[in-house]
C-alpha positions in Angstrom: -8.9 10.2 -4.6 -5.3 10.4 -5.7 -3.2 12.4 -3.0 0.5 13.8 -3.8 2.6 15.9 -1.3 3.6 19.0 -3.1 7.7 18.5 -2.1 7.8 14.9 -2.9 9.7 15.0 -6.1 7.8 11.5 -7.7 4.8 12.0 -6.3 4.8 15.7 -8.1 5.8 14.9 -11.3 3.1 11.6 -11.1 0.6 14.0 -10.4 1.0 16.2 -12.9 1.2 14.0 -15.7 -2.5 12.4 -14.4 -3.6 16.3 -13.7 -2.9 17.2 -17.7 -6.4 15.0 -18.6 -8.4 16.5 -15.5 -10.4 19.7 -15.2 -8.9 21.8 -12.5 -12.0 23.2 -9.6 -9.8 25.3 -7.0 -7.0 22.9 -5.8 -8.9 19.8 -6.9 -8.7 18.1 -10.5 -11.5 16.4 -11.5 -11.4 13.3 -13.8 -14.7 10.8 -14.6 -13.8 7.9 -12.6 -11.9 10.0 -9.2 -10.1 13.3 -8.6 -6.8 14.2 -7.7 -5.5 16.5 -4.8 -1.9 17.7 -4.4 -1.4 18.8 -0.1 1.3 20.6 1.8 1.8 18.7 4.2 4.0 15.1 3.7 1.8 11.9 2.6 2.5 9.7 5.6 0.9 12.4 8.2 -1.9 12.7 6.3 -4.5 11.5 9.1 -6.3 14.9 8.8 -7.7 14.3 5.0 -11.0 12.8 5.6 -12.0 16.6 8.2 -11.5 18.4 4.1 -12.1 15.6 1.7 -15.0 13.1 1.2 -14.1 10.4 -0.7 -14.1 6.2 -0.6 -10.5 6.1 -0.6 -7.4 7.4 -0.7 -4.2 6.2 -3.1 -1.2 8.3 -1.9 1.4 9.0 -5.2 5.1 9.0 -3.2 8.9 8.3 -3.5 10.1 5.3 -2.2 13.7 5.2 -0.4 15.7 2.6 0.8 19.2 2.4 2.7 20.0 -0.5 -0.1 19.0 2.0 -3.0 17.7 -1.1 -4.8 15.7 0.3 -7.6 12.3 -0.5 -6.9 8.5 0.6 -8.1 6.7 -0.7 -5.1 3.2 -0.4 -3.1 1.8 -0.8 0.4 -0.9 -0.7 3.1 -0.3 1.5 5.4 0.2 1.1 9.5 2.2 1.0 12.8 2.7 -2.2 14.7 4.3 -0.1 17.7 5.9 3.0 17.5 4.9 5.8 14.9 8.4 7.0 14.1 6.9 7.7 10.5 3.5 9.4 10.7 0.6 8.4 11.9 -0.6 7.0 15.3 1.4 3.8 17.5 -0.3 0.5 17.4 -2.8 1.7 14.4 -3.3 0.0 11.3 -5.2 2.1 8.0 -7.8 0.2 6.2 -6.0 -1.5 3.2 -7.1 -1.4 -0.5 -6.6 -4.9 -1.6 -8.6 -5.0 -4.9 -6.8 -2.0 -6.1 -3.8 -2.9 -5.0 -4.1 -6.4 -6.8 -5.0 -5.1 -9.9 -2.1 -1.9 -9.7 0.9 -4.8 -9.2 -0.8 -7.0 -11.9 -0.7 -3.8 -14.2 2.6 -3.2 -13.6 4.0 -6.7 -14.0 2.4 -6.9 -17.4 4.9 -3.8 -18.4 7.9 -5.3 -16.3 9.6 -5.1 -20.1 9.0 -1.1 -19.6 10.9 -1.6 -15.7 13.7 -4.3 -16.3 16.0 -2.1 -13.8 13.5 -2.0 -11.1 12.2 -4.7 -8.8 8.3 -4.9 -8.6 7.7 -5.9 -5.2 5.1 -4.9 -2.7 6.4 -4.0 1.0 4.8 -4.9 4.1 2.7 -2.3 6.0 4.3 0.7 7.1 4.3 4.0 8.0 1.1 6.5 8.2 -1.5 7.7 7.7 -2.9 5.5 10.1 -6.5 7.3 11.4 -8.4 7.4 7.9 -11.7 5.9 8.1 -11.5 4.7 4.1 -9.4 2.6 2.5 -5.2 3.5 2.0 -2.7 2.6 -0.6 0.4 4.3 -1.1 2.1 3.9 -4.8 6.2 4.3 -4.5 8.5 5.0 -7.6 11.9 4.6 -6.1 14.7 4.7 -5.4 17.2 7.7 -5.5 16.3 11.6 -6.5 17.5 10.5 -10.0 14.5 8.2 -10.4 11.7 10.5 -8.6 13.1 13.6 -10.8 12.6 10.9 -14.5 9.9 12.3 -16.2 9.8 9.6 -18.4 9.8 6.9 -15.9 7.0 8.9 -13.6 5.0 9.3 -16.7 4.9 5.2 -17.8 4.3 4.8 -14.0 1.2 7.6 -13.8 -0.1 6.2 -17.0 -0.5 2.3 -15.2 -2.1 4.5 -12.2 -4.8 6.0 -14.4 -5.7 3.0 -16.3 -6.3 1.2 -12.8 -7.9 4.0 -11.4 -10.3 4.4 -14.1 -11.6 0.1 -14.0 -13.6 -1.1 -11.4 -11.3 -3.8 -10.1 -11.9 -7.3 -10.1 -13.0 -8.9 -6.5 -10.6 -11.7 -5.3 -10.5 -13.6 -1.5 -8.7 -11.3 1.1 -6.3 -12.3 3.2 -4.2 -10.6 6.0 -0.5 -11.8 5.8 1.9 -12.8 8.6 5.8 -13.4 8.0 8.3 -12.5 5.4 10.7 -9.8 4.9 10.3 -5.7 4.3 9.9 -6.8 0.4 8.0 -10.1 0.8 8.5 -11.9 -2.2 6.1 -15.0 -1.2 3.4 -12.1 -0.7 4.3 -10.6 -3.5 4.2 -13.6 -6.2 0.9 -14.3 -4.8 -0.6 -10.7 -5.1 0.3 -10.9 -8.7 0.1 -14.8 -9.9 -2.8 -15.9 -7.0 -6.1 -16.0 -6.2 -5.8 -13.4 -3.0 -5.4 -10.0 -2.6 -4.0 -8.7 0.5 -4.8 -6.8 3.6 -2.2 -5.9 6.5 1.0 -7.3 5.7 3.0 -8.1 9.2 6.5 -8.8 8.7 8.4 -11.4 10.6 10.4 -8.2 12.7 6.7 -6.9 13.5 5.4 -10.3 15.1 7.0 -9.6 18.7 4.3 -6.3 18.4 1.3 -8.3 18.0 -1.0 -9.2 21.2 -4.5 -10.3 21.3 -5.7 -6.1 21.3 -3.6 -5.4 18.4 -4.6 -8.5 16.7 -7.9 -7.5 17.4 -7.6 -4.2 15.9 -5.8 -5.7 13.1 -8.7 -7.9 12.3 -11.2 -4.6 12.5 -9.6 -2.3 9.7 -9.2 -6.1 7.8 -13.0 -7.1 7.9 -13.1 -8.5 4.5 -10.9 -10.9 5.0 -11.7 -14.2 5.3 -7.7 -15.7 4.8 -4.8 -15.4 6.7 -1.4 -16.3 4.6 0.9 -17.4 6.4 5.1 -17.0 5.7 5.8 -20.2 7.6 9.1 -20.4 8.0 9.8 -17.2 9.2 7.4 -17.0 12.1 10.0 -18.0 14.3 9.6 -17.8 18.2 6.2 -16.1 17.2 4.7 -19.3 15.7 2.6 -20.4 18.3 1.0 -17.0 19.4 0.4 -16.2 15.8 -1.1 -19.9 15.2 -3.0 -19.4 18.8 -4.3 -15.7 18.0 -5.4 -16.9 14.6 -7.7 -20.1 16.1 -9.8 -17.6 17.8 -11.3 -16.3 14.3 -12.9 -17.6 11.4 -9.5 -16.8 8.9 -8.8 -19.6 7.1 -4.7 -20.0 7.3 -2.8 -21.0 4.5 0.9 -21.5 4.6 3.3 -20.4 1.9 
């Protein structure tokens, strides 16, 4: 199911541009291959979806801001690695989406000629909903209200969303990554280039958060995965508790 909060400006005028070739039932539109749900309430508290809606997953359609206002069409698991200053629960992870997500970022890299001001990047996980029992992926058009209010540029955006949405994505190795920045660009070459696609993303400012019970949890809403990528050289202090934690499972750790 695609899910857009009513007062988010890009996530709105994404919506409705996917809505036009759906059949509207009551506040649900209805399409072949998934529906589409605007809700009044904002994306990243979302938790309560799955006590109305029934589906196998959940792609959130949302603005992205940054204090840089680096123009950016981005997309991310979601999750808390302590506090929840930004929706959903401290210490809780969603269930990431990396097929979908692999194939979205591949889309829009073959149109980067349609984007050349934006950087396509992926961003580590963040933010809620956290509690969903399915699988989450939020979809950002950033970065300023210019860009969430461009028709035009939501439109070329929705349209990449409703190809993706309406294949059956291809099936690649899944890996949990641990390192890198916000905007990991090692993660992010690899999503669209490689051979993975990719669960949890903890960045190197996260790694202090993780013990062996959040690790553990970590490892639960990632039970696909059978790779861990590894940012190296920004593990820092973390390196050995990350290596240590990681010898206890059956991922298979790759450094990039």
């Amino acid at each position: 199911m695609l899910v857009a909060y009513q007062s988010d400006p890009a996530g709105s005028n994404l919506a409705h541009h996917i809505s036009q070739n759906m059949k509207q039932d009551g506040e649900i539109y209805r399409g072949k291959n998934y529906d589409l749900v605007t809700i009044p309430t904002p994306a990243i508290s979302a938790d309560w979806l799955e006590e109305k809606y029934h589906y196998d997953g959940f792609v959130f359609l949302s603005k992205h801001a940054s204090e840089t206002g680096t123009l950016a069409l981005t997309c991310h698991s979601t999750g808390n690695f302590s506090e929840a200053l930004f929706g959903g629960k401290p210490r809780q992870v969603a269930i990431p989406h990396p097929h979908l997500q692999k194939s979205y970022m591949q889309a829009l890299w073959e149109k980067r000629n349609n984007f050349t001001k934006f950087e396509i990047i992926i961003e580590a996980t963040h933010h809620g909903p956290t509690a969903l029992n399915k699988p989450v992926l939020f979809i950002e058009v950033g970065t300023t209200e210019k860009q969430w209010n461009d028709k035009i540029l939501c439109d070329s955006v929705a349209t990449i969303v409703e190809d993706v949405m309406s294949m059956t994505p291809l099936k690649n190795n899944v890996a949990i990554c641990f390192g890198g920045t916000h905007y990991p660009e090692k993660f992010t070459k690899e999503l669209i280039e490689g051979q993975y696609a990719l669960g949890t993303v903890i960045p190197k400012h996260a790694l202090d958060h993780i013990d062996e019970k959040l690790f553990s949890h970590i490892l639960e809403r990632n039970n696909k995965a059978k790779y861990a990528l590894v940012d190296w050289s920004s593990l820092g202090k973390n390196k050995q508790k990350i290596v240590s934690l990681l010898e206890t499972t059956n991922l298979e750790m790759i450094r990039v």
